[in-house]
N, CA, C and O atoms as CSV, one atom per row, in Angstrom:
chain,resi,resn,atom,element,x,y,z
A,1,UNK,N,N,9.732,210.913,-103.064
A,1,UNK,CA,C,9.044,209.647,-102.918
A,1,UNK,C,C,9.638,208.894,-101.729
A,1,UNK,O,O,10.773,208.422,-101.802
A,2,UNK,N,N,8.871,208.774,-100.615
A,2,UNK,CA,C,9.103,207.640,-99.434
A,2,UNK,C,C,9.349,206.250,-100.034
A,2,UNK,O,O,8.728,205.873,-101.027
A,3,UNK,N,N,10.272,205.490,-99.408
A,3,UNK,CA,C,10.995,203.900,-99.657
A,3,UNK,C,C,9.826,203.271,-98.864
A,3,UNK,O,O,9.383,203.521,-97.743
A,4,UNK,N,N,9.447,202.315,-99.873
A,4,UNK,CA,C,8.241,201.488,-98.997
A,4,UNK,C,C,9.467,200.584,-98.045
A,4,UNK,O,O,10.577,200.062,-98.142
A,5,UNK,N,N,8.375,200.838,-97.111
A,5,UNK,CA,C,9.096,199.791,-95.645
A,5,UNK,C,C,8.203,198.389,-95.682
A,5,UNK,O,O,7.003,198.119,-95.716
A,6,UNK,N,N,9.350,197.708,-95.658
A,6,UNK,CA,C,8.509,196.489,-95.557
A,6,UNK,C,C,8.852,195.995,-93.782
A,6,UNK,O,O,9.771,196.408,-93.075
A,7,UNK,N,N,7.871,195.088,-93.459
A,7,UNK,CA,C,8.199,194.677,-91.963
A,7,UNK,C,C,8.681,193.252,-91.847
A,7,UNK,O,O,8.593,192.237,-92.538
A,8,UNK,N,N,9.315,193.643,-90.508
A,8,UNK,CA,C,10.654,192.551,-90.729
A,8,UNK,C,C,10.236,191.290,-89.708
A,8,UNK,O,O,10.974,190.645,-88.963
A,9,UNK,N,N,8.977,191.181,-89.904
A,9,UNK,CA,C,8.175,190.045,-89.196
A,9,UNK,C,C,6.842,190.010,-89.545
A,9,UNK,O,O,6.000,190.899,-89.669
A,10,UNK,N,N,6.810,188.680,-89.693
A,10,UNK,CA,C,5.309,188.608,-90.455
A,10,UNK,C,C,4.568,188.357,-89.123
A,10,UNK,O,O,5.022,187.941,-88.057
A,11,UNK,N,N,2.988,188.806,-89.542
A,11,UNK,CA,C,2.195,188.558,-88.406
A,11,UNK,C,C,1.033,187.557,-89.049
A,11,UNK,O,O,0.865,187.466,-90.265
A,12,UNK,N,N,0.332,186.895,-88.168
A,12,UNK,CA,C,-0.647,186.303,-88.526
A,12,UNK,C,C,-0.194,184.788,-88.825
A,12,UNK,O,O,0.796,184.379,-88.219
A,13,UNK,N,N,-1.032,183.700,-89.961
A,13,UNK,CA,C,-0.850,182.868,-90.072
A,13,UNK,C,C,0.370,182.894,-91.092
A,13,UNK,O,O,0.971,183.786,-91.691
A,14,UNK,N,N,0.471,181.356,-91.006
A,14,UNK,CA,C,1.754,181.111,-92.827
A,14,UNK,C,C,0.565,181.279,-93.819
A,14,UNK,O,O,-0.533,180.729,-93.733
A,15,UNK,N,N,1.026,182.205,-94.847
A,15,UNK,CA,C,0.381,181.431,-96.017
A,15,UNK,C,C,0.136,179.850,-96.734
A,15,UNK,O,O,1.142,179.171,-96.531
A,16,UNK,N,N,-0.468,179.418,-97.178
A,16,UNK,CA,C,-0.480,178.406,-98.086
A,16,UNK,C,C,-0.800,179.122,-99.336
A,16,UNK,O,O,-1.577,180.044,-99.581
A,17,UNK,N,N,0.351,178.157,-100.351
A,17,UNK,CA,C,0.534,177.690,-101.640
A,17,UNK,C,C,-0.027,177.137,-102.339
A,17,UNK,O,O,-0.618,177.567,-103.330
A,18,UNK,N,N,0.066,175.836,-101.872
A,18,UNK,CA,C,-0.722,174.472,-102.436
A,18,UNK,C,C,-1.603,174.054,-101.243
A,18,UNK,O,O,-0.969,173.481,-100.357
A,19,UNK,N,N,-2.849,174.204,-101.032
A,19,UNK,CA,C,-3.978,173.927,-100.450
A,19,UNK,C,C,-3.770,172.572,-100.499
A,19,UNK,O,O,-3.080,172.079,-101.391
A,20,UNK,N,N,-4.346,171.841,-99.547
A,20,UNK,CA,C,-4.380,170.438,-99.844
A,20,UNK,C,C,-2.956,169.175,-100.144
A,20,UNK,O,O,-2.781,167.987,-100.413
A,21,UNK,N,N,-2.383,170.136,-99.933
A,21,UNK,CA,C,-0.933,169.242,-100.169
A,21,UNK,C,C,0.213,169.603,-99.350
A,21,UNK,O,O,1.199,170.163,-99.828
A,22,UNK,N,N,0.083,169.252,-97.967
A,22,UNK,CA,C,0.829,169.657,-97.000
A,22,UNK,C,C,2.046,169.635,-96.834
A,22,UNK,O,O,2.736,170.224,-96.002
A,23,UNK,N,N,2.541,168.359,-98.316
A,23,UNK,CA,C,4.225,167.715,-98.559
A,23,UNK,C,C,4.847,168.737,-99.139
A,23,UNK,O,O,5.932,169.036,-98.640
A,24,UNK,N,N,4.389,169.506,-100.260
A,24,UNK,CA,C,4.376,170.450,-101.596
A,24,UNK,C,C,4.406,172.029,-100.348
A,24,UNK,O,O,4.970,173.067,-100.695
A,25,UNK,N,N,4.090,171.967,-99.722
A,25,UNK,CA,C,3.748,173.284,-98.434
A,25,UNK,C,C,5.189,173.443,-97.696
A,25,UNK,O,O,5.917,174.436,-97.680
A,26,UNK,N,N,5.426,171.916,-96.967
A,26,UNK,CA,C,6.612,171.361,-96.580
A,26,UNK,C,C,7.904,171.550,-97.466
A,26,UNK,O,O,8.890,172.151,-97.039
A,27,UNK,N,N,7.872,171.285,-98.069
A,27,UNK,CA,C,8.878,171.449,-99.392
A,27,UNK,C,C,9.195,173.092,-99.636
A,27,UNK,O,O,10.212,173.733,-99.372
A,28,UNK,N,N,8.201,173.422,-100.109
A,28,UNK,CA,C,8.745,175.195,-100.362
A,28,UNK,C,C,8.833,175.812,-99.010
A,28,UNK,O,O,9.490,176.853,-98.987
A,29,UNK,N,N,8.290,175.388,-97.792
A,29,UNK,CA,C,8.964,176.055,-96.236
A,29,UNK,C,C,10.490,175.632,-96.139
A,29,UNK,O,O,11.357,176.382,-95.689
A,30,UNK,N,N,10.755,174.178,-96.671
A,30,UNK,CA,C,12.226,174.379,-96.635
A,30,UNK,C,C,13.331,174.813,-97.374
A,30,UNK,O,O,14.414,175.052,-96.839
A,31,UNK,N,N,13.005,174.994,-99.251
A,31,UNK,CA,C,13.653,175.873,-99.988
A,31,UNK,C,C,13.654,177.453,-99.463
A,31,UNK,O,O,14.727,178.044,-99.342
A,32,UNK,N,N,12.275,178.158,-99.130
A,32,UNK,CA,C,12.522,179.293,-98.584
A,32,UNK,C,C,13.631,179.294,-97.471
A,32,UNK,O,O,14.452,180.209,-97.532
A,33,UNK,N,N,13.728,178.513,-96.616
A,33,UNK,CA,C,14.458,178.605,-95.361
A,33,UNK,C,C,15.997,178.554,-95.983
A,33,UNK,O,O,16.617,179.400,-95.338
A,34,UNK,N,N,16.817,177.991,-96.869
A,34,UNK,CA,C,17.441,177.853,-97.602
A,34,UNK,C,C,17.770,178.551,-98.505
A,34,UNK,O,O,18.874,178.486,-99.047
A,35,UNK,N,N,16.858,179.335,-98.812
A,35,UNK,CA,C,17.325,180.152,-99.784
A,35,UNK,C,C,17.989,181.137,-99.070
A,35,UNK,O,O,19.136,181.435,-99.402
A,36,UNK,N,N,17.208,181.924,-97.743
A,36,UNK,CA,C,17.404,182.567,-97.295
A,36,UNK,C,C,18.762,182.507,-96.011
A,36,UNK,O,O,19.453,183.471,-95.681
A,37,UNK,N,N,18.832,181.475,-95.610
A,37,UNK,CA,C,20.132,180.881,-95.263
A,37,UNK,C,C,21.373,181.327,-96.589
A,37,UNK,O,O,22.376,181.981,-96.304
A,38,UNK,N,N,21.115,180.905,-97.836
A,38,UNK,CA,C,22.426,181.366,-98.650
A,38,UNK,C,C,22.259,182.807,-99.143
A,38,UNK,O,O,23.315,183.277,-99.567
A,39,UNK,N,N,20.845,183.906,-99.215
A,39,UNK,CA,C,21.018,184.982,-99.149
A,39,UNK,C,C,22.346,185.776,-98.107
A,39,UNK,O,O,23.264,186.528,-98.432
A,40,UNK,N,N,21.972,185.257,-96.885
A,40,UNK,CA,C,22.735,185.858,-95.912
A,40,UNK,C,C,24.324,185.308,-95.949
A,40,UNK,O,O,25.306,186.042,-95.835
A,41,UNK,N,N,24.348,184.130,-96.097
A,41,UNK,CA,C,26.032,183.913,-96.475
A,41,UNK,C,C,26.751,184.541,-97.277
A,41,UNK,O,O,27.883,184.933,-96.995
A,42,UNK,N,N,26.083,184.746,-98.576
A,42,UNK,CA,C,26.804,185.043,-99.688
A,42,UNK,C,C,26.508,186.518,-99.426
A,42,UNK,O,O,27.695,186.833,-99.502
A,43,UNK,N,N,25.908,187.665,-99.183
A,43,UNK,CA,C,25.952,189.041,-98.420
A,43,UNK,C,C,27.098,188.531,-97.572
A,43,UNK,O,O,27.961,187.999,-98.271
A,44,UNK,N,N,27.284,188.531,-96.670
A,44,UNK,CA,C,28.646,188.076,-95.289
A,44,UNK,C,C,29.619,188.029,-96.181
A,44,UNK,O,O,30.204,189.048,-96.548
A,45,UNK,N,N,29.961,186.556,-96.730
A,45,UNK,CA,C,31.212,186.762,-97.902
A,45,UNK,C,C,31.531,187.362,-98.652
A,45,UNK,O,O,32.637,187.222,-99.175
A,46,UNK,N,N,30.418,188.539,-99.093
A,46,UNK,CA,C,30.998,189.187,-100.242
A,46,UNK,C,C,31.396,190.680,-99.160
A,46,UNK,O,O,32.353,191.403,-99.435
A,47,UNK,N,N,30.668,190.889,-98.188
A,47,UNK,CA,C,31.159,191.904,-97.089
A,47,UNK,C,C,32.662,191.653,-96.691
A,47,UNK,O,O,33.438,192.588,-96.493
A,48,UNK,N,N,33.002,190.405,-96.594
A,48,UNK,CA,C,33.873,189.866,-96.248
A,48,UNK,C,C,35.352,190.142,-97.139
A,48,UNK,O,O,36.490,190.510,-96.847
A,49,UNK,N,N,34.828,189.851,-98.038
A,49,UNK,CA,C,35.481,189.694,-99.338
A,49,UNK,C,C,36.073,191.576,-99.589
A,49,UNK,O,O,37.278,191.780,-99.439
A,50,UNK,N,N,35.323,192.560,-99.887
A,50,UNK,CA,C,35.214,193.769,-99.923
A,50,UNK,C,C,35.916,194.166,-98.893
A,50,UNK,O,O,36.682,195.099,-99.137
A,51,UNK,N,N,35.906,193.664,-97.549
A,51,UNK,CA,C,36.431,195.054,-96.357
A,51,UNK,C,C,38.118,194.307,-96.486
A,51,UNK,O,O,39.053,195.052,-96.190
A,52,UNK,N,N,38.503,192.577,-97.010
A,52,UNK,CA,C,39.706,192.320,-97.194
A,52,UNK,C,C,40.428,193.002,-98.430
A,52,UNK,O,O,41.618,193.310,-98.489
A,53,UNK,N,N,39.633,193.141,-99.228
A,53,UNK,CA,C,40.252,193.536,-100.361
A,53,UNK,C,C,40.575,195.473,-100.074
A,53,UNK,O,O,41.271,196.120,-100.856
A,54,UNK,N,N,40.019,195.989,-99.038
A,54,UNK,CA,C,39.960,197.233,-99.148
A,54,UNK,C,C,41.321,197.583,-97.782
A,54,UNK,O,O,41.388,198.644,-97.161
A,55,UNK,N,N,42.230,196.440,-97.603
A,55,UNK,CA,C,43.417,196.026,-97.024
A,55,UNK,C,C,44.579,195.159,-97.384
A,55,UNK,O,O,45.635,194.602,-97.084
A,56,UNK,N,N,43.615,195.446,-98.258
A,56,UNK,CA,C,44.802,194.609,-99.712
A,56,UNK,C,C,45.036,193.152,-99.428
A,56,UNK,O,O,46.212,192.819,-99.281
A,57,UNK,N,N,43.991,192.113,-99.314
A,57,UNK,CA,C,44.424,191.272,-99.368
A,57,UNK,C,C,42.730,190.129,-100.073
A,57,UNK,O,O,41.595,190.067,-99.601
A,58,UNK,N,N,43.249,189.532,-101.129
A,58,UNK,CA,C,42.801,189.055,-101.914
A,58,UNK,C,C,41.766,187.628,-101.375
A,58,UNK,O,O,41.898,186.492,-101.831
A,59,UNK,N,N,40.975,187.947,-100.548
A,59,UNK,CA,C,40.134,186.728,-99.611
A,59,UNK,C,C,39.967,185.849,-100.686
A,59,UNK,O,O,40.496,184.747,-100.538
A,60,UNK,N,N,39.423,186.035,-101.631
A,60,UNK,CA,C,38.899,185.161,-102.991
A,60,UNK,C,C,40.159,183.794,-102.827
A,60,UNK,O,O,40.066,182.653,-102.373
A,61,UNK,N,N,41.394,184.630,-103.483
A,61,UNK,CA,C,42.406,183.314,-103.109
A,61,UNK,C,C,42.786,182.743,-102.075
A,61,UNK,O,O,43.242,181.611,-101.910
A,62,UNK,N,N,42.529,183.783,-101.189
A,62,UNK,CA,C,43.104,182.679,-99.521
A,62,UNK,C,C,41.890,181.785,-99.335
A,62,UNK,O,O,42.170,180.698,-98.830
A,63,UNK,N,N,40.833,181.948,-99.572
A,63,UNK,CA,C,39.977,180.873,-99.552
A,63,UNK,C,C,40.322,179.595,-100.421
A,63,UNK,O,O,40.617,178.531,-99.878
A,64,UNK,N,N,40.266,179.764,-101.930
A,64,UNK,CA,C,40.902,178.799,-102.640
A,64,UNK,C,C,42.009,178.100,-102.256
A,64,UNK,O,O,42.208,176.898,-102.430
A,65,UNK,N,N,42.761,178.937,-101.701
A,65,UNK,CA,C,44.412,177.917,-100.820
A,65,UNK,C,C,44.278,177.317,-99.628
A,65,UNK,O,O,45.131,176.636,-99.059
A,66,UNK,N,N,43.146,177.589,-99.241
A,66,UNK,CA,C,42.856,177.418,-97.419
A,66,UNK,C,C,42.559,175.731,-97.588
A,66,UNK,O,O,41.788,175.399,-98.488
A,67,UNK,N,N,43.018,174.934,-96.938
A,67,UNK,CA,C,42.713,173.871,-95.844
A,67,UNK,C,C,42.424,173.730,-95.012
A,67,UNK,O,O,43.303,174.201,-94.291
A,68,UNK,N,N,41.529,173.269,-94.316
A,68,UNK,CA,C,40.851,172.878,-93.118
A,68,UNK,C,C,41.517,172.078,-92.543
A,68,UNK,O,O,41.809,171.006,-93.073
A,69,UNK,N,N,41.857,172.366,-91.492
A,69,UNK,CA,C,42.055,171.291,-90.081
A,69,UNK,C,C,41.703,170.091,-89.644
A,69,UNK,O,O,40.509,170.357,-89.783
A,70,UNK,N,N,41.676,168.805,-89.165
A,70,UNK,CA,C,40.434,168.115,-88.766
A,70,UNK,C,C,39.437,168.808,-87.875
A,70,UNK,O,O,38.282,168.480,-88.150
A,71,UNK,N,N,39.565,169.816,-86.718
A,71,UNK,CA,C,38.665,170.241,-86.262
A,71,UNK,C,C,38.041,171.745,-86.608
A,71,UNK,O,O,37.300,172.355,-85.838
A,72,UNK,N,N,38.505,172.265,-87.999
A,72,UNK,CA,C,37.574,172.497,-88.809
A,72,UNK,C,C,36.282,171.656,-89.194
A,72,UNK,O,O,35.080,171.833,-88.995
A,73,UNK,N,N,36.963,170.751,-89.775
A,73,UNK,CA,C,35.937,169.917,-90.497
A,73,UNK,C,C,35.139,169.143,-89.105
A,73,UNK,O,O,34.001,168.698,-89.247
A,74,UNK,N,N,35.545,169.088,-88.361
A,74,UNK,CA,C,34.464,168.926,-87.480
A,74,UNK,C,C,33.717,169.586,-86.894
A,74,UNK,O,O,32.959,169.013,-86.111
A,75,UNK,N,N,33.645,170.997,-87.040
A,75,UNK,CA,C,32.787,171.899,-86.161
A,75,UNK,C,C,32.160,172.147,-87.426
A,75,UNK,O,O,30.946,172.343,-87.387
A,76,UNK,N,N,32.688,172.176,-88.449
A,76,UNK,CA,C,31.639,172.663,-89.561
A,76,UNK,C,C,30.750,171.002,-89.725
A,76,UNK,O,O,29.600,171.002,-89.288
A,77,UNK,N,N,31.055,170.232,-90.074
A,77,UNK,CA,C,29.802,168.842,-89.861
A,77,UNK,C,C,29.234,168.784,-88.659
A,77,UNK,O,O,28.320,167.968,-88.543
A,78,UNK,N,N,29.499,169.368,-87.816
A,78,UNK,CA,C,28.131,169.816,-86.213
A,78,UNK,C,C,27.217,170.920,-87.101
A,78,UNK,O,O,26.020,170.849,-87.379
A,79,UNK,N,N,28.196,171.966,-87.449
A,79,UNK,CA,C,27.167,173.036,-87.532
A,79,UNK,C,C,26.227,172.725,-89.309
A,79,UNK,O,O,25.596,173.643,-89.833
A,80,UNK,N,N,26.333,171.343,-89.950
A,80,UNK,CA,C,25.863,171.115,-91.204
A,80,UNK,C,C,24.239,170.328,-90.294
A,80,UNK,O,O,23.040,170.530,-90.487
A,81,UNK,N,N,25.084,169.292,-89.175
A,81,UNK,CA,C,24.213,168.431,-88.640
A,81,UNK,C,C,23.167,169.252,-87.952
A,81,UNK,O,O,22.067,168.730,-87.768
A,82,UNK,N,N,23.383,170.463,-87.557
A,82,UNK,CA,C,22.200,171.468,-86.461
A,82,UNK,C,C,21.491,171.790,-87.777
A,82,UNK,O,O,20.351,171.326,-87.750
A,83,UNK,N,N,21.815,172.524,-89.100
A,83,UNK,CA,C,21.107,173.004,-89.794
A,83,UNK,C,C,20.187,172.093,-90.719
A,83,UNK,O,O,19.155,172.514,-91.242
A,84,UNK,N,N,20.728,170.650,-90.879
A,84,UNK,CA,C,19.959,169.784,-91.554
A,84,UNK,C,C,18.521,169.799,-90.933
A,84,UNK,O,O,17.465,170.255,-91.371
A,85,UNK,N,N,18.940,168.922,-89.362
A,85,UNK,CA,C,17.781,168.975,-88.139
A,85,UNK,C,C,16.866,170.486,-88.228
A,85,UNK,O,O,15.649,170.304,-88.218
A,86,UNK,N,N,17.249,171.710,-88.301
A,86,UNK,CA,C,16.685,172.542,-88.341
A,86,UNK,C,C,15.907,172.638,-89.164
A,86,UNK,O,O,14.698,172.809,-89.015
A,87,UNK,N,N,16.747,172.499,-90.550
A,87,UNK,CA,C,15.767,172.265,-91.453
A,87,UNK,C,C,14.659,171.227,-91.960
A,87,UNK,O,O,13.626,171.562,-92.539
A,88,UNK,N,N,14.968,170.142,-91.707
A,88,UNK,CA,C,13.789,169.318,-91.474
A,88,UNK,C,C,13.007,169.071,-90.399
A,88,UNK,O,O,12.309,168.092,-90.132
A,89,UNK,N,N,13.223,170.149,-89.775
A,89,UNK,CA,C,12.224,169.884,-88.222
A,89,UNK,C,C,10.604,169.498,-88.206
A,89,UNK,O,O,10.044,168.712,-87.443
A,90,UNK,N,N,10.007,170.311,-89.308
A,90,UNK,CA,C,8.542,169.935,-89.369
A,90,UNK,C,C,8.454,168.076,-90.180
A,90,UNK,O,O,7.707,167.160,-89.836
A,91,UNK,N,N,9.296,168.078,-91.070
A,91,UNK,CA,C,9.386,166.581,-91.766
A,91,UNK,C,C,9.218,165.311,-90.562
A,91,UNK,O,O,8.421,164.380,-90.442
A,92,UNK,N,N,10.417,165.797,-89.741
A,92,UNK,CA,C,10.602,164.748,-88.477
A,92,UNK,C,C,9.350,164.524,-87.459
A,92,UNK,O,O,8.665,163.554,-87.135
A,93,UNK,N,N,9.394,165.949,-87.106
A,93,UNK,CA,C,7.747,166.319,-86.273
A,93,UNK,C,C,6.854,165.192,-86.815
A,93,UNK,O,O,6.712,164.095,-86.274
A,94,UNK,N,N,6.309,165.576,-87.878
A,94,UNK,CA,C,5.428,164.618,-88.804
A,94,UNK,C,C,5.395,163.360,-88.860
A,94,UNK,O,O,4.396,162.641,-88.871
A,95,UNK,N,N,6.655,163.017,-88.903
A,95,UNK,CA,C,6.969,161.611,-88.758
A,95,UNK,C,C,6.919,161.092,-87.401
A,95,UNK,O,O,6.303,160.031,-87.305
A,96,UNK,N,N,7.339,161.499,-86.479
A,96,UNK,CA,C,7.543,161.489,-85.206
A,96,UNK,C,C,5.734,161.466,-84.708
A,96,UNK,O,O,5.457,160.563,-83.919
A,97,UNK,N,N,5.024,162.030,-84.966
A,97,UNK,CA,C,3.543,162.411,-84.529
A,97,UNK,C,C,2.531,161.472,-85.405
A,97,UNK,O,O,1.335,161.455,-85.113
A,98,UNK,N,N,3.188,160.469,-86.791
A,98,UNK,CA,C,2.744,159.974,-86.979
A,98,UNK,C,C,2.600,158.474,-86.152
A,98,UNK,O,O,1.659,157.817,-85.706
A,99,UNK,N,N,4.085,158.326,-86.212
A,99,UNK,CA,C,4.478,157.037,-85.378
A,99,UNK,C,C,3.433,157.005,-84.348
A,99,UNK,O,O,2.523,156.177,-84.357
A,100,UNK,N,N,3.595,158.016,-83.368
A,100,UNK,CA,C,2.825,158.660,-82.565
A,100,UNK,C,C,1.153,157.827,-82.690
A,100,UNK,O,O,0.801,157.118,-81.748
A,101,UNK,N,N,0.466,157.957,-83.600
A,101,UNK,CA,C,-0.411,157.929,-84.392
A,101,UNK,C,C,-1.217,158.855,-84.061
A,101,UNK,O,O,-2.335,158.531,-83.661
A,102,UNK,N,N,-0.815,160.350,-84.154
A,102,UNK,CA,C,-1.689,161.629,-83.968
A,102,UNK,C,C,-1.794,162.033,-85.298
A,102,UNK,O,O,-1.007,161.505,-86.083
A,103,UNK,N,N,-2.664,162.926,-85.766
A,103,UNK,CA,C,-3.436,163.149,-86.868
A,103,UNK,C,C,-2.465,164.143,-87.655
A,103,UNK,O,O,-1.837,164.843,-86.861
A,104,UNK,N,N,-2.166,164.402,-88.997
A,104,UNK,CA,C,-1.149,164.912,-89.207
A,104,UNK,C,C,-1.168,166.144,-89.368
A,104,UNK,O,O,-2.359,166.444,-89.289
A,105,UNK,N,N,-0.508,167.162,-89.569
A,105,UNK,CA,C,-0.350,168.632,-88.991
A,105,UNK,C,C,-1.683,169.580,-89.814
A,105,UNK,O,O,-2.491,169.044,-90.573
A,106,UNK,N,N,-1.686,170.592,-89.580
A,106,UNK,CA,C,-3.203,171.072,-90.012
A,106,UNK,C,C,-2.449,172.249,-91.832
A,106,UNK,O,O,-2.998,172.579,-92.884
A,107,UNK,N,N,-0.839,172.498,-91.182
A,107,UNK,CA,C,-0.643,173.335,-92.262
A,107,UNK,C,C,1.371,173.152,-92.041
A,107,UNK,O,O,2.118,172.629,-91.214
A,108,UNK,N,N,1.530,173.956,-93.364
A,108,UNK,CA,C,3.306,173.398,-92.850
A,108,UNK,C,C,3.732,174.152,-91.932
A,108,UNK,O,O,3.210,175.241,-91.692
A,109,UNK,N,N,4.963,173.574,-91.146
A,109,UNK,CA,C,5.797,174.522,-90.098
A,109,UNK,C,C,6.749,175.575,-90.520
A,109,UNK,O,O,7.712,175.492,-91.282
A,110,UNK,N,N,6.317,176.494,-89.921
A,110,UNK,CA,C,7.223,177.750,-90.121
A,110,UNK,C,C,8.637,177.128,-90.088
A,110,UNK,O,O,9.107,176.291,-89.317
A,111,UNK,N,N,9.310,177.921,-91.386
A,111,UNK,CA,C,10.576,177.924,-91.564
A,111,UNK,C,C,11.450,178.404,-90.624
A,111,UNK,O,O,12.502,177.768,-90.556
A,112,UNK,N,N,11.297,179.614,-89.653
A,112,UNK,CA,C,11.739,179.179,-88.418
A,112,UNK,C,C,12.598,180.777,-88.338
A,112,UNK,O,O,12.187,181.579,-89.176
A,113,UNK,N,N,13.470,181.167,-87.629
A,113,UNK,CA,C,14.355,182.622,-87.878
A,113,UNK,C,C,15.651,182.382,-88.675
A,113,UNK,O,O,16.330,181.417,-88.326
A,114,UNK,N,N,15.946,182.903,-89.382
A,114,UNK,CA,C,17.409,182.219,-90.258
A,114,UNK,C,C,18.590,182.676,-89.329
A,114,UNK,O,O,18.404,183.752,-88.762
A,115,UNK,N,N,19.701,182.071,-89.099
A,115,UNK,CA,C,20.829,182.669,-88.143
A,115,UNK,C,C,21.817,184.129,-88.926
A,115,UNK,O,O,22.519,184.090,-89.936
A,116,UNK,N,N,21.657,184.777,-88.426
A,116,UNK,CA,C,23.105,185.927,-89.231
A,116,UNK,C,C,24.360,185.554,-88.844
A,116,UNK,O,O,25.342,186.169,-89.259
């Protein structure tokens, strides 16, 4: 039995969900984007986790003991502030195009490529 292949880019339009409710459209484009953002982290960390432990050293707890730096914590609140913006990009758009007073979007905005 051949492994169905699935393709690793969609073609065509976005689907819609909820017809008629472009907020509810908006909303699940950004849980998907999110979800799939912590799919790929938590794969990484647990890769992570596995190739330390297979060198004997217990990542699980050095994480738990680890402290951040101040410029830890500042490159990680840049890189919280890019992904917020990312993720609400169509919300802002919207808002931004309303102010605007242009007519409001025809369907939600693609969730966008997730980073690896």
């Amino acid at each position: 039995m051949k492994p169905i292949q699935i393709p690793r880019s969609a073609k065509g339009p976005s689907p819609h969900f909820f017809p008629g409710e472009p907020a509810a459209e908006q909303l699940l484009s950004m849980v998907l984007a999110i979800a799939a953002e912590l799919s790929i982290i938590r794969e990484r960390l647990d890769t992570a986790e596995q190739v330390a432990a297979g060198r004997g050293l217990d990542l699980r707890a050095e994480i738990e003991r680890y402290q951040p730096t101040l410029a830890d914590r500042e490159r990680r609140e840049a890189w919280r502030v890019q992904f917020l913006q990312h993720l609400l990009q169509g919300v802002t758009d919207e808002v931004a195009a309303a102010a605007a007073g242009a007519p409001p979007a025809a369907g939600p905005p693609a969730a966008g490529k997730t980073r690896t």
